[in-house]
C-alpha positions in Angstrom: 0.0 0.0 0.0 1.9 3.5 -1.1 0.8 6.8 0.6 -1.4 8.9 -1.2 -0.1 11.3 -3.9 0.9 15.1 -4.1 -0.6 16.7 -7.2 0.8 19.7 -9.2 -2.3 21.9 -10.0 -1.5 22.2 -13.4 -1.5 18.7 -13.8 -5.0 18.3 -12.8 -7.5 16.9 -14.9 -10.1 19.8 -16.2 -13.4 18.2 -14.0 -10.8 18.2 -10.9 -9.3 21.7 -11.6 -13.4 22.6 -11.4 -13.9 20.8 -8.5 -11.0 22.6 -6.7 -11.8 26.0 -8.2 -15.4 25.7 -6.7 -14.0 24.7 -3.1 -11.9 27.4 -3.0 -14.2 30.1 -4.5 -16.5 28.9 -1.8 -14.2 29.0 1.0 -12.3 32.2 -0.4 -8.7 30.5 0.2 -6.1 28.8 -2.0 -4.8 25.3 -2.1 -1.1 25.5 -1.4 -1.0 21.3 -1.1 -3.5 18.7 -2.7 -3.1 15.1 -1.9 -5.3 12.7 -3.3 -6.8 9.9 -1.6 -7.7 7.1 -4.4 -10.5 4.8 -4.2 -8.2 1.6 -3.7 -6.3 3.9 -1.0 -9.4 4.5 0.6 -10.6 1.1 0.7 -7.6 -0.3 2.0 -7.1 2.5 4.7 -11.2 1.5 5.8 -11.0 -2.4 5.9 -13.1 -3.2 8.5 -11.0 -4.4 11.6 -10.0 -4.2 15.5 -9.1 -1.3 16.8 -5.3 -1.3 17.9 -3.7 -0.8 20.9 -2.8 3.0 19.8 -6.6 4.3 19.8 -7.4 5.6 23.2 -10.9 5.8 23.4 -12.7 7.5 26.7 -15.9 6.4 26.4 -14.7 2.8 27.1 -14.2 4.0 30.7 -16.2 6.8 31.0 -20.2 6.2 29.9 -20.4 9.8 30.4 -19.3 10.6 26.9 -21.8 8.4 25.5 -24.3 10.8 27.2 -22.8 13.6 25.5 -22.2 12.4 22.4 -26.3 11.9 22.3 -26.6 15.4 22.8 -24.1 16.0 19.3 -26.0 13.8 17.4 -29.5 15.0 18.5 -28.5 18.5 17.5 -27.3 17.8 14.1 -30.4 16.5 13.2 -32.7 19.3 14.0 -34.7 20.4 11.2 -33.5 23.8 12.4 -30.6 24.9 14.8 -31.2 27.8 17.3 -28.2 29.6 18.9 -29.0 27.8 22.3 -29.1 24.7 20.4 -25.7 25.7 18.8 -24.2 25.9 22.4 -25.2 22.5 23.6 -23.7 21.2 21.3 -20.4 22.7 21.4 -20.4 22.5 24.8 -20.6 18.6 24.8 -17.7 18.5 22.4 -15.8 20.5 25.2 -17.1 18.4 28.3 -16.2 15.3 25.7 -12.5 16.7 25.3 -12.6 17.2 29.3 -13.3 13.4 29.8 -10.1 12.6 27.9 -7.3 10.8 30.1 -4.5 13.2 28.6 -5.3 16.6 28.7 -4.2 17.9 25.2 -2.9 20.8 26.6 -0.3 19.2 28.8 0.6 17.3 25.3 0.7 20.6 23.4 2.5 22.5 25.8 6.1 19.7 25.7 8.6 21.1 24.2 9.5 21.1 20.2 6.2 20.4 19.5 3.5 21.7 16.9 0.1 21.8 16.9 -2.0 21.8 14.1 -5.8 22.8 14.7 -8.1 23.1 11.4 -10.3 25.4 10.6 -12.9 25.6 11.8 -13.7 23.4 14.2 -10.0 22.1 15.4 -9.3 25.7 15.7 -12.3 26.7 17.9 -11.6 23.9 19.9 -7.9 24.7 20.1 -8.9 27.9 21.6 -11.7 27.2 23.9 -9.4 24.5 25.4 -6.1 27.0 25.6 -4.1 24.7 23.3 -3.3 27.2 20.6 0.4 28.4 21.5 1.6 31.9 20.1 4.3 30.4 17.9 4.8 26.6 16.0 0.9 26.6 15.7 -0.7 26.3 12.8 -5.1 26.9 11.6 -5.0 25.5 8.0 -7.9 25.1 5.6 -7.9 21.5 5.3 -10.5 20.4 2.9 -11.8 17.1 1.5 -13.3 17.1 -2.1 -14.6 14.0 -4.3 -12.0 13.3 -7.5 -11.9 10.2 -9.6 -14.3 8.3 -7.5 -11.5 8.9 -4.1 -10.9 12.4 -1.9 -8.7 15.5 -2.7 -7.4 17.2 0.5 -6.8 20.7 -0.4 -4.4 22.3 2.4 -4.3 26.6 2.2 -1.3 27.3 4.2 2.2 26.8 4.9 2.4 23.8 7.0 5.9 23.3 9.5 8.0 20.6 7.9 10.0 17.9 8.9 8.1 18.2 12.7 9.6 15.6 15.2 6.4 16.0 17.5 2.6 16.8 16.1 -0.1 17.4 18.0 -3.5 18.0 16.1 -6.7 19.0 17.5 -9.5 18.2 15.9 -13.2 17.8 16.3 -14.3 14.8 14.4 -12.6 11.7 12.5 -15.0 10.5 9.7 -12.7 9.7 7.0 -9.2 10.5 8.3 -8.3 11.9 4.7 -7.8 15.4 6.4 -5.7 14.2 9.0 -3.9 12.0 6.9 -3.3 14.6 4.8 -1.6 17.1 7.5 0.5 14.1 8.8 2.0 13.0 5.5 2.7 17.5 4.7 4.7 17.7 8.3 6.1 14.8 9.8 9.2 13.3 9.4 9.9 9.7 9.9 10.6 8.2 13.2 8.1 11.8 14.7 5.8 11.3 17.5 2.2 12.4 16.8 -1.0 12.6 19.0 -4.1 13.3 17.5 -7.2 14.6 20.1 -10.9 14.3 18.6 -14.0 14.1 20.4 -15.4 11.3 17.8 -14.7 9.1 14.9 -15.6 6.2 12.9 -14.3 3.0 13.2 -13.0 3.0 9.3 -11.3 6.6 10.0 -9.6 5.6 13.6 -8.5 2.2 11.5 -7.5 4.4 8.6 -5.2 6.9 10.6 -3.7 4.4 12.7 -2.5 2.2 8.9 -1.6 5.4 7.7 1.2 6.1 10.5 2.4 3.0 10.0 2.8 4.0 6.1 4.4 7.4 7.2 6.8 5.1 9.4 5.2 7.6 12.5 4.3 6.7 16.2 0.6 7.8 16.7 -1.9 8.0 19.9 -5.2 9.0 18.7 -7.2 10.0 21.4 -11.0 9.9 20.6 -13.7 10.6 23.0 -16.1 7.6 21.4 -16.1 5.2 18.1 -19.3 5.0 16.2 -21.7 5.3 13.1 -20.1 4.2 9.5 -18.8 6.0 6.8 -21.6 6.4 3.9 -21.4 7.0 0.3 -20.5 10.8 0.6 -17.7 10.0 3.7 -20.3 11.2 6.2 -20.8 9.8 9.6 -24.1 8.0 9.6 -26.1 5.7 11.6 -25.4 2.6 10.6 -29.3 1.3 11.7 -30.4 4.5 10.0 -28.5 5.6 7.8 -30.1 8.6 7.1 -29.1 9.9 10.3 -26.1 11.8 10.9 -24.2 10.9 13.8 -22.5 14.7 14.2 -23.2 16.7 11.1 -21.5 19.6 9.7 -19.1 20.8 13.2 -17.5 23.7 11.6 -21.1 25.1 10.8 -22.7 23.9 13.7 -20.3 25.9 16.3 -19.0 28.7 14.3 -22.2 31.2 14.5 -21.7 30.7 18.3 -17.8 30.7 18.6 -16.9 34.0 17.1 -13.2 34.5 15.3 -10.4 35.3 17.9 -7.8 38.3 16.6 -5.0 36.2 14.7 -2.2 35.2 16.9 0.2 38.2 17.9 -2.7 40.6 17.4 -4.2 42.6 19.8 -7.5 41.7 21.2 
């Protein structure tokens, strides 16, 4: 199984050049980085299978997240989301990351490392949980878009490279492509990373955890809970109903209630 491939923008075929000029029209950035996640890539990565050792997951300890968690998905599938609405539900992705045995911060603060929060979610998280330090962090645009039947990843920013220790804080794993994505832009091998998330899938924890071993990286994902299944748009689902979505959109969900901080080294 190879890692997934970095693609030259001119190179791109002319439905993919559209797909990416869309995403980033949309999202009013530019792609520095694509990698491209193929369909056999993906099916490998998603193989159904035990989780390993390296995925830490709270709820197995802690039935409490489980009770959040139900709050998340019970939100995402309101016809309509007021702001109070908005709250809960942020707030149970905070109470989840509080029910993790390793505080992320205590990771994030170590020496030599850097963190990686996505916008938007990882970043509001980031910040609400005082992860974000004033140097070596990073808030990238990290974007999945369908190509050739797989998953584009279109990155917007300079990422650090060559990092010997990676933290990311992220929201939710449904895929992994986006977090697979940042790995294989910044780490060297032999680097230690930790990934925090308050929930993923069992194909994405399977898929990050496979695609560290590719990188030739030690990873700890720490996940709040493991659940739902990946359906045909790389969505969380219900896997009894899978016309229910186990988290939704984050990033829209939490944003209208977590305004934009000033950017790092600005005043407030």
């Amino acid at each position: 199984m190879n890692t997934a491939r970095l693609l030259d923008r001119p190179g791109l075929p002319p439905d993919a050049r559209r797909t990416v000029d869309d995403f980033e029209k949309e999202h009013d950035t530019y792609f520095s980085h694509l990698v491209h996640f193929g369909p056999e890539l993906l099916d490998a990565l998603h193989t159904p299978g035990p989780l390993p050792e390296n995925v830490k997951v709270a709820s197995a300890a802690r039935p409490d997240v489980t009770e959040r968690m139900a709050t998340v998905t019970t939100v995402a599938n309101l016809p309509r989301q007021q702001d109070a609405d908005r709250t809960r539900y942020l707030q149970a992705l905070l109470d989840i990351y509080g029910m993790l045995p390793v505080p992320p911060a205590h990771r994030a603060s170590a020496w030599g490392t850097t963190v990686i929060a996505p916008e938007r979610e990882g970043r509001i998280l980031a910040e609400r949980l005082g992860v974000m330090p004033q140097r070596q962090g990073w808030t990238p645009q990290a974007k999945r878009m369908p190509v050739g039947g797989g998953l584009l990843v279109g990155v917007d920013e300079w990422l650090p490279s060559q990092a010997d220790r990676l933290v990311i804080i992220d929201g939710v794993v449904a895929s992994g492509v986006t977090l697979m994505a940042l790995m294989q832009l910044t780490v060297r091998p032999g680097a230690d990373v930790e990934i925090f998330t308050c929930h993923s899938t069992q194909q994405g924890a399977l898929a990050l955890a496979r695609y560290a071993e590719l990188l030739q990286v030690s990873l700890t994902l720490h996940v709040g809970h493991v659940s739902g299944a990946l359906n045909g748009k790389f969505y969380a689902v219900r896997p009894d109903a899978p016309e229910e979505l186990v988290l939704g959109d984050v990033g829209d969900t939490i944003s209208p209630v977590a305004p934009a901080s000033p950017p790092r080294g600005t005043p407030a």
